[in-house]
C-alpha positions, 0 to 999 in steps of 0.5 A: 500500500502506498504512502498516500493512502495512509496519508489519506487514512490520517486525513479521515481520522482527522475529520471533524464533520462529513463535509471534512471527511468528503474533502479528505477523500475527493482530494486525493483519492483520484490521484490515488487510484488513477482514475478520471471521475470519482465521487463519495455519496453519503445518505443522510448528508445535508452537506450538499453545501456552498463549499463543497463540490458534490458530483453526480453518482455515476452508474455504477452505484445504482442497483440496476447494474451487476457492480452495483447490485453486488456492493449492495446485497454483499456489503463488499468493494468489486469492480466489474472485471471481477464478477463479468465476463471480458467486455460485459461492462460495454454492453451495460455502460457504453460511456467513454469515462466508465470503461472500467468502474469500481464501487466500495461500500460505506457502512454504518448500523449495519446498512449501507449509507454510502458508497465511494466510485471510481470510474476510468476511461478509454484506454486506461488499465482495467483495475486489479485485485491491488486497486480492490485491496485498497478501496476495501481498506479505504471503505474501512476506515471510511465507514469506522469516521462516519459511525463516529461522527453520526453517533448521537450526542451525549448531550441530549437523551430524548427519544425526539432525538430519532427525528433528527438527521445526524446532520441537525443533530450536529447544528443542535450539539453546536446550538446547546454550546452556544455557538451563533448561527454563522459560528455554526456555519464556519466550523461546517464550512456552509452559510449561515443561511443554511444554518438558518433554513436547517434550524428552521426545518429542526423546529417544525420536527420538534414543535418548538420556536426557539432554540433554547426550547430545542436544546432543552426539548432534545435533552428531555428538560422541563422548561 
């Protein structure tokens, strides 16, 4: 394994939110694995922010094809000479920029909430059993931050909790600290608008009108 991909481990460790952690990756995993096009998704993230570049997710992670189908139902990183037969892949997906694909899997609880896709052109080398060993690895380490960062906050105990996506449940974490709105936007690199509409959609789940209800609303706190 290389020195980048360990440095690209470090980088994930050192992560403090999603949108970190999608930079950590995006900015070095092309150059990485060699590839022309690549893209993390990860469910439940609102960080479709101002800031960060969020690409489209390219085929091979969608269900209705055999790479996709196996990440899915097995939890594990292929690419599509593994599970088809020479020129196969063609047939399915004729574009120029996907001759070859690879898709890995990021997990947590138990499902799949993401996936990391690699994609490489015409003309360029399919990818090999060396290419797999390093995705698996990635999406390890991947999947191990991701569980950590969307583990529930300590700070609050109430079952409307669940009501939450783990990304307002961060903008509460930081709300109960007493961080301002554009705080809150500069430790998640988004706008302090999008702090302002998340809070607004936070309040109508939870049936409150102020912050201060909220916090003492998720932390099971009689006012």
């Amino acid at each position: 394994m290389v020195s980048s991909l360990h440095s690209l481990f470090d980088a994930i460790a050192k992560a403090n939110n999603e949108q970190e952690l999608r930079l950590a990756v995006t900015n070095t995993v092309g150059e990485h694995f060699g590839v022309e096009r690549w893209g993390l998704y990860l469910c439940d993230d609102l960080s479709t922010a101002e800031n960060v570049e969020v690409q489209k997710i390219p085929e091979v992670c969608l269900e209705g094809n055999p790479v996709g189908r196996y990440v899915v139902e097995r939890h594990a990183p292929a690419h599509e000479q593994l599970i088809l037969a020479p020129g196969d892949w063609q047939d399915i997906c004729p574009r120029h920029d996907h001759a070859h694909v690879m898709s890995g899997p990021i997990v947590c609880d138990g499902r799949l909430v993401g996936t990391l896709n690699l994609a490489r052109a015409d003309g360029h080398p399919p990818f090999d059993a060396n290419d797999l060993a390093d995705l698996s690895a990635l999406c390890l380490h991947l999947s191990a931050k991701l569980a950590t960062l969307r583990a529930k906050p300590k700070t609050f105990n109430s079952p409307l909790v669940g009501r939450l996506t783990p990304r307002e449940l961060e903008i509460a974490e930081l709300v109960a600290q007493g961080l301002t709105n554009g705080e809150i936007g500069e430790k998640l690199f988004i706008t302090q608008n999008s702090v302002k509409q998340a809070l607004k959609r936070m309040f109508r789940k939870l049936g409150v009108s102020a912050r201060a209800e909220m916090v003492a609303k998720l932390q099971d706190v009689i006012l």
